[in-house]
MARBAKE-639311 format. One record per atom (N, C-alpha, C, O, CB): residue in three letters; y, x, z; atom name. Coordinates in steps of 0.2 Angstrom, whole numbers, plus 5000, padded with zeros to 4 digits. Glycine has a CB too. Layout:
<sites>
res py px pz atom
ALA Y X Z CA
...
</sites>
This chain:
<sites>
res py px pz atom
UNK 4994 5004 5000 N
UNK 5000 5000 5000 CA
UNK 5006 5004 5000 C
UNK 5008 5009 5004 O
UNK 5000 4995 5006 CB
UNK 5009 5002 4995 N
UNK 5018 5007 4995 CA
UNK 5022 5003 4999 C
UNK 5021 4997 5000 O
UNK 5023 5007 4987 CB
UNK 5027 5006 5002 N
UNK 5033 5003 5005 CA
UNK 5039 5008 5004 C
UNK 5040 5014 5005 O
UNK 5031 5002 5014 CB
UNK 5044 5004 5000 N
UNK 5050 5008 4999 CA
UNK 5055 5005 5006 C
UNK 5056 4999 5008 O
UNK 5053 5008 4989 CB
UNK 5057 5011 5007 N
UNK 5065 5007 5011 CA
UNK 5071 5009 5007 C
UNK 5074 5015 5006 O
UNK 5066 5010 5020 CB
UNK 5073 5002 5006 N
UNK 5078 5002 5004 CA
UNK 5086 5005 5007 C
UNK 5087 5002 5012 O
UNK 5077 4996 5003 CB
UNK 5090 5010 5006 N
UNK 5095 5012 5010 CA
UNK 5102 5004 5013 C
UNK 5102 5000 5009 O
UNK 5100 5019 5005 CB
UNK 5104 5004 5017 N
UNK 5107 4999 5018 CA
UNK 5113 5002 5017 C
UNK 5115 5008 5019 O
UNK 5106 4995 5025 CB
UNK 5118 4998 5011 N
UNK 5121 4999 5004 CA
UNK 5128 4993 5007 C
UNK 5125 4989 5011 O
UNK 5115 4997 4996 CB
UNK 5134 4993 5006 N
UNK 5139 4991 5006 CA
UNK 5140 4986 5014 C
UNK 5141 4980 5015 O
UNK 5140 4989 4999 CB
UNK 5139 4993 5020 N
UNK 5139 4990 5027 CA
UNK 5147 4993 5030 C
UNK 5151 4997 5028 O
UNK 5131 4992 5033 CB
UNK 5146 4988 5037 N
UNK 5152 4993 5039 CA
UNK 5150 4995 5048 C
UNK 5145 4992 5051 O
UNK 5162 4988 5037 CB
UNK 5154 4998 5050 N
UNK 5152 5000 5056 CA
UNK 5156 5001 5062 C
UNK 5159 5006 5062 O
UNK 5149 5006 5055 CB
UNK 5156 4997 5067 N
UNK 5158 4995 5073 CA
UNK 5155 4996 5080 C
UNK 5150 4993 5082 O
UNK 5160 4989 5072 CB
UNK 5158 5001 5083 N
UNK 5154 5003 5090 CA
UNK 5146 5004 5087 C
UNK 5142 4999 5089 O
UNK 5153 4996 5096 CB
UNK 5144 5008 5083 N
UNK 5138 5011 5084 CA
UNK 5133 5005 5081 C
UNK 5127 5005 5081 O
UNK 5138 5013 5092 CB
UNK 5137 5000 5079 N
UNK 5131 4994 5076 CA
UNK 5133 4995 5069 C
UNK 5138 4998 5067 O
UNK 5132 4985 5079 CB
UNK 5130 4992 5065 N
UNK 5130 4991 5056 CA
UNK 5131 4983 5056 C
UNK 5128 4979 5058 O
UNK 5123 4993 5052 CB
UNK 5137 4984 5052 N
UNK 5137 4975 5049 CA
UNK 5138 4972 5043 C
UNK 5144 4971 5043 O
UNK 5141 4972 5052 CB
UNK 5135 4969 5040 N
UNK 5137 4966 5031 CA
UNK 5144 4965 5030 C
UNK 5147 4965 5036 O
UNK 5134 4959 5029 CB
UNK 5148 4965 5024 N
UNK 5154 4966 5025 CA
UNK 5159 4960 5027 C
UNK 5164 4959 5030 O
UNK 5156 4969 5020 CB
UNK 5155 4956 5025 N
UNK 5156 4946 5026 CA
UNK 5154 4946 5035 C
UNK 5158 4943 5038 O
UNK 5146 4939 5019 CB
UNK 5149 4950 5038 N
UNK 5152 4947 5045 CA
UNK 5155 4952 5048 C
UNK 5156 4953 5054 O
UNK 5146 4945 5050 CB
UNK 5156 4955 5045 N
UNK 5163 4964 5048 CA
UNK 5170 4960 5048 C
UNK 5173 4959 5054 O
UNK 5165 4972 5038 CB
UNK 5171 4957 5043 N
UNK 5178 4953 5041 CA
UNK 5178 4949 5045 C
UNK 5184 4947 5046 O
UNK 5179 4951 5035 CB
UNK 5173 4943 5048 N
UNK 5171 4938 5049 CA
UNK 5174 4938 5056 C
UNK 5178 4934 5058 O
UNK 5165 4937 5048 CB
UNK 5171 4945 5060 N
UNK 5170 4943 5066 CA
UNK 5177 4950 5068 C
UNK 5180 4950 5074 O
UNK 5161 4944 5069 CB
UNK 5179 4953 5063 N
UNK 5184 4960 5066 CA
UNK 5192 4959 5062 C
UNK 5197 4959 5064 O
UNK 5180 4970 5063 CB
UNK 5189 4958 5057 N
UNK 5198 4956 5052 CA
UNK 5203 4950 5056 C
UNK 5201 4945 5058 O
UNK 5198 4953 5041 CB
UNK 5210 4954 5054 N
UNK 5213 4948 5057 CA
UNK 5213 4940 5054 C
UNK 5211 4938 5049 O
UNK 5218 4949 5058 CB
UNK 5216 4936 5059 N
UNK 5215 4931 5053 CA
UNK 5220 4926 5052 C
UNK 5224 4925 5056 O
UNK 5208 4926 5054 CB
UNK 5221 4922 5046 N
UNK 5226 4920 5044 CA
UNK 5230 4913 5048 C
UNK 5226 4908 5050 O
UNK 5223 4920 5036 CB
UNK 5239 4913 5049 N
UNK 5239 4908 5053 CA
UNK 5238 4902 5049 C
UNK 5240 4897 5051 O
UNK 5245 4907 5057 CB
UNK 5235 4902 5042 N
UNK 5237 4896 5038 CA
UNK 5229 4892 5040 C
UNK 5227 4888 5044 O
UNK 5239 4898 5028 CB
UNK 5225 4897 5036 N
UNK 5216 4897 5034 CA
UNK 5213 4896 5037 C
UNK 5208 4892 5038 O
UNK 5211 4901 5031 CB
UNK 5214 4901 5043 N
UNK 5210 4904 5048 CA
UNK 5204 4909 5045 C
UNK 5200 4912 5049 O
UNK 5205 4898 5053 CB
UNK 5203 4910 5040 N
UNK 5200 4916 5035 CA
UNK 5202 4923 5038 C
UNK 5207 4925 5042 O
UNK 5203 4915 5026 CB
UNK 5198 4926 5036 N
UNK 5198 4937 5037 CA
UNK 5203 4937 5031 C
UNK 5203 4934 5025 O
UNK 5188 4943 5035 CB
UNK 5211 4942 5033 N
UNK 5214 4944 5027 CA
UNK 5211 4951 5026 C
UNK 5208 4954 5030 O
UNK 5222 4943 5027 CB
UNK 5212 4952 5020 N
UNK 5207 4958 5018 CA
UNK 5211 4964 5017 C
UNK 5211 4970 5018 O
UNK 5204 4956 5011 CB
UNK 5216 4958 5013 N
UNK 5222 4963 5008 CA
UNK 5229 4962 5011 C
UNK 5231 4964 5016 O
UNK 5222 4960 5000 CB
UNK 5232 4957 5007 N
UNK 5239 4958 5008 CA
UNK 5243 4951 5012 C
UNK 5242 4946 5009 O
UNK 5243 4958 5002 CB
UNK 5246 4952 5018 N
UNK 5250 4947 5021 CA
UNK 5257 4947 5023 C
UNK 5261 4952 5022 O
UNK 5247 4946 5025 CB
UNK 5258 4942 5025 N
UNK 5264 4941 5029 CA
UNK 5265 4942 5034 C
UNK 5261 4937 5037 O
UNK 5268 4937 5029 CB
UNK 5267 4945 5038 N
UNK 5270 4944 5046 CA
UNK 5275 4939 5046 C
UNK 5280 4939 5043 O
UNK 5274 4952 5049 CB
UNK 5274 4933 5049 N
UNK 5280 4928 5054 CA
UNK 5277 4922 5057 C
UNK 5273 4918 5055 O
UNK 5286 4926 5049 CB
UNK 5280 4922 5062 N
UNK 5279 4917 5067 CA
UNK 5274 4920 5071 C
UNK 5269 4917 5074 O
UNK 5277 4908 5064 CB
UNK 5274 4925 5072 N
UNK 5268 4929 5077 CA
UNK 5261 4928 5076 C
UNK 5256 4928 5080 O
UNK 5267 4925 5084 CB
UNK 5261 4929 5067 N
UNK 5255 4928 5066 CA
UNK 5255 4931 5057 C
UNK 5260 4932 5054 O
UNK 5252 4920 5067 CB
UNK 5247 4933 5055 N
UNK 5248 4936 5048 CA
UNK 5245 4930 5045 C
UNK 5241 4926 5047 O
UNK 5244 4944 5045 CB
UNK 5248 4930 5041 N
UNK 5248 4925 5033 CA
UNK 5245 4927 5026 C
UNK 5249 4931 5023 O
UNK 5256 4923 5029 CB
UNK 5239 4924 5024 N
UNK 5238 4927 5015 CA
UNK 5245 4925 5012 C
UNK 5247 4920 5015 O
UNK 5230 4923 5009 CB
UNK 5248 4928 5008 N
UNK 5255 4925 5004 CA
UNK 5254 4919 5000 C
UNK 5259 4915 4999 O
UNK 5259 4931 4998 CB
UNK 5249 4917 4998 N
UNK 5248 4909 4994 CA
UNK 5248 4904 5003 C
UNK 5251 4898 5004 O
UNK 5237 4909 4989 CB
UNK 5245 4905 5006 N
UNK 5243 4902 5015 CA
UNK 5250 4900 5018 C
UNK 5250 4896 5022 O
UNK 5238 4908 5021 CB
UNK 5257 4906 5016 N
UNK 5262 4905 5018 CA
UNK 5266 4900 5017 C
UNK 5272 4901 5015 O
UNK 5264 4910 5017 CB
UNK 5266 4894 5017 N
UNK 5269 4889 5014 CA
UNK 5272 4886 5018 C
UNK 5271 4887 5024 O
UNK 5266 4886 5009 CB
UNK 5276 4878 5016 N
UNK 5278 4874 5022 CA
UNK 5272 4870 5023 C
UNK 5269 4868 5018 O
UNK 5284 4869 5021 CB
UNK 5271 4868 5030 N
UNK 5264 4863 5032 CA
UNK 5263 4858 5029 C
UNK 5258 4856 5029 O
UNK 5264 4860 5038 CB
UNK 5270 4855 5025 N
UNK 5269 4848 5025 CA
UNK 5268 4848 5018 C
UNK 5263 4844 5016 O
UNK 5274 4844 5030 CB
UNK 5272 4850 5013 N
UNK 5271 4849 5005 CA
UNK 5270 4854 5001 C
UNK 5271 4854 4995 O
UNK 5275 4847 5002 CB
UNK 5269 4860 5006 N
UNK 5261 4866 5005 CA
UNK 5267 4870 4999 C
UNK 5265 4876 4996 O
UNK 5250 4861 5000 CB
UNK 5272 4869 4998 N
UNK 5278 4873 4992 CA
UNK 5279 4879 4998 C
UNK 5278 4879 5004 O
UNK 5286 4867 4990 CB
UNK 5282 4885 4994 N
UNK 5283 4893 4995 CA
UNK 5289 4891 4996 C
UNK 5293 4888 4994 O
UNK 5282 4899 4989 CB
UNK 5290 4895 5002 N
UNK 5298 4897 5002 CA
UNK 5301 4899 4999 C
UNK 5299 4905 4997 O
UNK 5299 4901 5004 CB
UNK 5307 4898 4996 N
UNK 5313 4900 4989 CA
UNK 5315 4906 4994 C
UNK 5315 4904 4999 O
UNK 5321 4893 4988 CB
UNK 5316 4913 4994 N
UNK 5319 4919 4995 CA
UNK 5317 4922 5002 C
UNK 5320 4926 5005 O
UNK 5326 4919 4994 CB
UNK 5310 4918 5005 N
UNK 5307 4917 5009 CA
UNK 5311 4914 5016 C
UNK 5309 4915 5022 O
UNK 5303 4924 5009 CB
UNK 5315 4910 5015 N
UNK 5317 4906 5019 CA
UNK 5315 4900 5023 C
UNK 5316 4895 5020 O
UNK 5321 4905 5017 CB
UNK 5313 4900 5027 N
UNK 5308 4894 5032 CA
UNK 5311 4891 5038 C
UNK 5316 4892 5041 O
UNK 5302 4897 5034 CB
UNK 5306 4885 5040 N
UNK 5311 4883 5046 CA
UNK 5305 4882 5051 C
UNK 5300 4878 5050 O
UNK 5317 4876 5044 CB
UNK 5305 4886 5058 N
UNK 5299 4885 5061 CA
UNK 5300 4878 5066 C
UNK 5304 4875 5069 O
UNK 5297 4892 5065 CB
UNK 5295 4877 5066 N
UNK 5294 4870 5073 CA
UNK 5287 4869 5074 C
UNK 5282 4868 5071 O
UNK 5297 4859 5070 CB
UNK 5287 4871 5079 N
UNK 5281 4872 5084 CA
UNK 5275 4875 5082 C
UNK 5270 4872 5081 O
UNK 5279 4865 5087 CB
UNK 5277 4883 5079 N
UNK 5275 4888 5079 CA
UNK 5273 4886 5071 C
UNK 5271 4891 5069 O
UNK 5271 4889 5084 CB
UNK 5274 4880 5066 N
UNK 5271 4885 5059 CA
UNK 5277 4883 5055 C
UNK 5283 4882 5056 O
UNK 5263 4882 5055 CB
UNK 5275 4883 5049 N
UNK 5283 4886 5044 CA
UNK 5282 4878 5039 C
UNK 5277 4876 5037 O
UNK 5283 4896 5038 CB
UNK 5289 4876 5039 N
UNK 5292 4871 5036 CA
UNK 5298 4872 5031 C
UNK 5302 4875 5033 O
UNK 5293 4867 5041 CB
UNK 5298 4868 5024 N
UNK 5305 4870 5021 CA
UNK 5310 4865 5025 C
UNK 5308 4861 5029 O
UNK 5306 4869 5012 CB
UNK 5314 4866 5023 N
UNK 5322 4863 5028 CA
UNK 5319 4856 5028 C
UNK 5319 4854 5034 O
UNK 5332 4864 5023 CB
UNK 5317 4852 5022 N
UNK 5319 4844 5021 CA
UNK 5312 4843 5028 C
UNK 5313 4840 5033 O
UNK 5317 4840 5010 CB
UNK 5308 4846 5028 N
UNK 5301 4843 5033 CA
UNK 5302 4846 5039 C
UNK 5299 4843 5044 O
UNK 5293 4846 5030 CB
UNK 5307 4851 5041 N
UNK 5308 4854 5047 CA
UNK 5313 4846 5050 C
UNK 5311 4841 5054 O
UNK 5313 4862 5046 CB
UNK 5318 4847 5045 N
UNK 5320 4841 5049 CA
UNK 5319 4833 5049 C
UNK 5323 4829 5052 O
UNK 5327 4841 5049 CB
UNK 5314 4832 5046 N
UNK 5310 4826 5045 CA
UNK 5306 4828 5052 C
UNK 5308 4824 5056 O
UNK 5305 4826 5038 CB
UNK 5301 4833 5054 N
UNK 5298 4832 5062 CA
UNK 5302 4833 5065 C
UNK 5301 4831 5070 O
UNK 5293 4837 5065 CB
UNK 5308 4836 5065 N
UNK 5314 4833 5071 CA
UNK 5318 4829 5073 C
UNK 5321 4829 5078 O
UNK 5317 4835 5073 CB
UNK 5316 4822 5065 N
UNK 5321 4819 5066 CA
UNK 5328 4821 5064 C
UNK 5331 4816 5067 O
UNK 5320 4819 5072 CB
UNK 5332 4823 5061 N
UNK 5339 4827 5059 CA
UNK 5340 4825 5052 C
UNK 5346 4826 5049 O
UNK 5338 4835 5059 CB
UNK 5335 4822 5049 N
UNK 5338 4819 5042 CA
UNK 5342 4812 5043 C
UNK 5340 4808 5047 O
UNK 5332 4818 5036 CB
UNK 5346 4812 5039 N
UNK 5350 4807 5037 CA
UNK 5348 4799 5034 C
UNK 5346 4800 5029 O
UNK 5353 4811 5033 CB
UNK 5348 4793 5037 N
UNK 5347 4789 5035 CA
UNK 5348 4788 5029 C
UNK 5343 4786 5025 O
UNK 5348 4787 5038 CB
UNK 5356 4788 5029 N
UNK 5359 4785 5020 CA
UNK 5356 4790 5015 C
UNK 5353 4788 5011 O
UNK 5369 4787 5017 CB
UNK 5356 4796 5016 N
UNK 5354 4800 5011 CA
UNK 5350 4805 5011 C
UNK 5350 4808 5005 O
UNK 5359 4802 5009 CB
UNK 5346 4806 5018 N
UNK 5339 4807 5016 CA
UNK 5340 4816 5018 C
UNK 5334 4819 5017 O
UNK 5337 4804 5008 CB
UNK 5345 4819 5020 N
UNK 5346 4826 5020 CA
UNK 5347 4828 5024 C
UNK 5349 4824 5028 O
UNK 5349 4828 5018 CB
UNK 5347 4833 5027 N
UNK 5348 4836 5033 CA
UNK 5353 4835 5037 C
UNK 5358 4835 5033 O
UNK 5347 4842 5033 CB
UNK 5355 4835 5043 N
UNK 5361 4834 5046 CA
UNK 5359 4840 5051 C
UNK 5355 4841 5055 O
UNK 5362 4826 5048 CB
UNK 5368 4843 5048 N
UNK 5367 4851 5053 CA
UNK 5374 4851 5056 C
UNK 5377 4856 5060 O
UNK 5365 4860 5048 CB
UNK 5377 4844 5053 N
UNK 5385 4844 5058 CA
UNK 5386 4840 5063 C
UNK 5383 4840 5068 O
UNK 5391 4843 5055 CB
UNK 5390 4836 5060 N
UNK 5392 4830 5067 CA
UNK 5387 4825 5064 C
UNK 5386 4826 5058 O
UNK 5401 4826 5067 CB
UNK 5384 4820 5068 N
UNK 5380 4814 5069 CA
UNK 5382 4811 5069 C
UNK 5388 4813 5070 O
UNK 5377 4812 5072 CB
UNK 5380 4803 5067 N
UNK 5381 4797 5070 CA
UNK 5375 4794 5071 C
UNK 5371 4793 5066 O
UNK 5384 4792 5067 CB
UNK 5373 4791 5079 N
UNK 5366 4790 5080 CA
UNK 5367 4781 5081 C
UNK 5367 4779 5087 O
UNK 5361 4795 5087 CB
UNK 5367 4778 5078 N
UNK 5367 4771 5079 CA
UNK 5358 4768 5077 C
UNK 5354 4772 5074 O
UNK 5375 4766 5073 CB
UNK 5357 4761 5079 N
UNK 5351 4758 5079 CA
UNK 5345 4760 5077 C
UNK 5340 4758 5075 O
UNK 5351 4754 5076 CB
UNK 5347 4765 5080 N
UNK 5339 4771 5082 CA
UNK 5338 4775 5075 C
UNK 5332 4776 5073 O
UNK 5329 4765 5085 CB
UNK 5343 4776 5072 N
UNK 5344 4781 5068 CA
UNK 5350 4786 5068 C
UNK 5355 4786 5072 O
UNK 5345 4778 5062 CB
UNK 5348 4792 5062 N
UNK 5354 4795 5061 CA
UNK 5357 4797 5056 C
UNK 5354 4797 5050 O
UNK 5353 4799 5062 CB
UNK 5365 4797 5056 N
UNK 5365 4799 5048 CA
UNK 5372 4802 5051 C
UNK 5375 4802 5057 O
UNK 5365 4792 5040 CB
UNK 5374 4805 5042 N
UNK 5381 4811 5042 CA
UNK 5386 4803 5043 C
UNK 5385 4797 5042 O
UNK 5382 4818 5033 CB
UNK 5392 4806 5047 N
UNK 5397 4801 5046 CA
UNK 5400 4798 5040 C
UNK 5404 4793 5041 O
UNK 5401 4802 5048 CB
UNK 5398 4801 5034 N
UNK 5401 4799 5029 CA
UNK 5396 4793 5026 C
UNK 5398 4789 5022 O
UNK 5402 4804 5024 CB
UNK 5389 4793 5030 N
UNK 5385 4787 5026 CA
UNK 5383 4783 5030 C
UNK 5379 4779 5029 O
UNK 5380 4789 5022 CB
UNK 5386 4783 5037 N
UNK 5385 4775 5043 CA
UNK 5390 4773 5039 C
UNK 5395 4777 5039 O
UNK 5386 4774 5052 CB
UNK 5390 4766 5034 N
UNK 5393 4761 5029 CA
UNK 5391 4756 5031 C
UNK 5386 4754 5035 O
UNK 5392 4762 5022 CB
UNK 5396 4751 5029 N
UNK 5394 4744 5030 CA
UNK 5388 4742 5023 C
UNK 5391 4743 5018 O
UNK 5402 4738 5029 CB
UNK 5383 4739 5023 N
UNK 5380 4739 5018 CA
UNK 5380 4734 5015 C
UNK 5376 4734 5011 O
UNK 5375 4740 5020 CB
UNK 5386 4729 5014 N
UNK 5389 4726 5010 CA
UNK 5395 4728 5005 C
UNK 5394 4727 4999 O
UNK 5390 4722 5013 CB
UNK 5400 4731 5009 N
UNK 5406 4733 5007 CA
UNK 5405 4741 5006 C
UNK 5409 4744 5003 O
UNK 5412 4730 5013 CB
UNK 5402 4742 5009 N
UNK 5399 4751 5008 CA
UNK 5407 4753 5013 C
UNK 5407 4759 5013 O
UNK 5399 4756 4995 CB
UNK 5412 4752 5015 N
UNK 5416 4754 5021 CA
UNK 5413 4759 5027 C
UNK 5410 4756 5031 O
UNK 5418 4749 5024 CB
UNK 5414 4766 5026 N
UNK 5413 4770 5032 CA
UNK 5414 4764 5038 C
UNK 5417 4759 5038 O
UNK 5419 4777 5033 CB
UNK 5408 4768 5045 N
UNK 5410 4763 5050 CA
UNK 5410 4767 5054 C
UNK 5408 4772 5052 O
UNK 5406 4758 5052 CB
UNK 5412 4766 5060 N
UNK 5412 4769 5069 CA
UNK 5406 4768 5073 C
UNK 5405 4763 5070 O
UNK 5417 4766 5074 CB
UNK 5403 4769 5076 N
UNK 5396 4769 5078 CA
UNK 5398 4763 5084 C
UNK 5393 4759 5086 O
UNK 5393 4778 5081 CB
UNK 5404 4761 5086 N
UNK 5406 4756 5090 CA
UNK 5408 4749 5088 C
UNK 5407 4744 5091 O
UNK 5410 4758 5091 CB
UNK 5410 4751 5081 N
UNK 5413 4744 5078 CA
UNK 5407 4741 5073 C
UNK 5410 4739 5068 O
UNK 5420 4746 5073 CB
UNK 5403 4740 5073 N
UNK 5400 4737 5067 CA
UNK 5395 4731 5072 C
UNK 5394 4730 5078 O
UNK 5396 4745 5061 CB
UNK 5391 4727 5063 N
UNK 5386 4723 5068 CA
UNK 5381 4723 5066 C
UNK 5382 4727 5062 O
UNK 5387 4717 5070 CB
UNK 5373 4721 5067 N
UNK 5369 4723 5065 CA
UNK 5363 4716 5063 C
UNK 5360 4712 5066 O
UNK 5368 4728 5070 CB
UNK 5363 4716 5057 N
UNK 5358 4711 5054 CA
UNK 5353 4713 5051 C
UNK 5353 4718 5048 O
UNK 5360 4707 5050 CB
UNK 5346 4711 5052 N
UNK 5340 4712 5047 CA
UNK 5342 4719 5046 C
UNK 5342 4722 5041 O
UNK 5341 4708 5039 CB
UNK 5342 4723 5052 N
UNK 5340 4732 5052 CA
UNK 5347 4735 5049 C
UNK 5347 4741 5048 O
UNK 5333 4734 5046 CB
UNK 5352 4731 5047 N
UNK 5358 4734 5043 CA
UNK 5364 4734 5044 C
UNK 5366 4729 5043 O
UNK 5360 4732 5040 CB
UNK 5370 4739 5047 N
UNK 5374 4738 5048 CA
UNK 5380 4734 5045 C
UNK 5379 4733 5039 O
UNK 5374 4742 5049 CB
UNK 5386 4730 5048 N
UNK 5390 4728 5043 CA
UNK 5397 4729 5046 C
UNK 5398 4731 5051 O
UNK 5388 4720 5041 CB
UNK 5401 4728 5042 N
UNK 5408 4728 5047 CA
UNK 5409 4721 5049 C
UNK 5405 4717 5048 O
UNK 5416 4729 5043 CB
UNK 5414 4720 5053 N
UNK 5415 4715 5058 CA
UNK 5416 4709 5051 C
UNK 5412 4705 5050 O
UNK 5421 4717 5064 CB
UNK 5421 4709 5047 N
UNK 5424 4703 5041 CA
UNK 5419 4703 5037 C
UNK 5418 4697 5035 O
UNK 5431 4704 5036 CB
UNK 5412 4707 5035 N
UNK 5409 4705 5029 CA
UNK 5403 4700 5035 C
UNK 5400 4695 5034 O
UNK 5405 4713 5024 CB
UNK 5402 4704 5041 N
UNK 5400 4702 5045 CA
UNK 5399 4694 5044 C
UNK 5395 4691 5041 O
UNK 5403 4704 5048 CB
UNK 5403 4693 5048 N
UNK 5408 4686 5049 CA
UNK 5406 4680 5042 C
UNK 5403 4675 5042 O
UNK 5418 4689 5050 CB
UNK 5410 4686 5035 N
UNK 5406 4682 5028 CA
UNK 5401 4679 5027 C
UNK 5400 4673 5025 O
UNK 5404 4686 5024 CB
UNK 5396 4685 5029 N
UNK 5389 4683 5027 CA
UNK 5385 4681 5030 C
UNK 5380 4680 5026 O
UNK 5385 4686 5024 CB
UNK 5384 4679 5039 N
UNK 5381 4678 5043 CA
UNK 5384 4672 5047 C
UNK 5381 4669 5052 O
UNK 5380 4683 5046 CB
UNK 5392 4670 5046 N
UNK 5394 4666 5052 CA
UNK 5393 4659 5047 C
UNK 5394 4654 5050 O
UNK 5401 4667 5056 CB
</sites>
């Protein structure tokens, strides 16, 4: 009876053990905050964690960072519009981020230029206005179309 031994051919070696390269990477490479995969090759450092550069993206509509600009919230990376969608900070009227003055009326938010009366489209005061079917109105269109 022949018995060849074969040489053990593309291992790697950690504390004195041998290991295939799939559980080397598996159990020793770092791993990615996107995948959770072994990176092999090339990543990103941010938010306290490495990234394959395709895995880097925003959480929520998986798109790249434009000039690698991001926005973090609770540790992973978002573009601007989804950052402030989980916090809340977009704008009702118009749907954009709001990074200056507020107006927070009926359990929303929006820039001051677009709390309007939703008939008369008139800027409003977060004081003065009245509220029907989820909508703001001014006090006279008010009065118009409801009294």
């Amino acid at each position: 009876m022949l018995s060849s031994v074969l040489p053990l051919a593309g291992f790697h070696e950690k504390d004195g053990k041998a290991y295939c390269r799939k559980d080397y990477f598996d159990m020793f490479a770092p791993k990615c905050g996107g995948c959770v995969r072994a990176i092999l090759e090339n990543y990103i450092s941010a938010l306290n964690s490495l990234w394959h550069p395709e895995c880097f993206v925003c959480r929520e509509c998986f798109t790249p960072f434009v000039n690698g600009s991001f926005f973090e919230h609770e540790g992973q990376p978002y573009c601007e519009a989804h950052y402030h969608e989980r916090r809340g900070s977009l704008c009702s009227g118009c749907q954009k981020p709001i990074t200056g003055r507020c107006i927070t009326a009926m359990a929303k938010k929006f820039h001051p230029e677009h709390f309007v009366c939703a008939f008369c489209l008139k800027q409003l005061n977060k004081g003065t206005f009245k509220e029907q079917n989820d909508k703001p109105y001014c006090q006279s269109c008010f009065i118009k179309l409801f009294s």
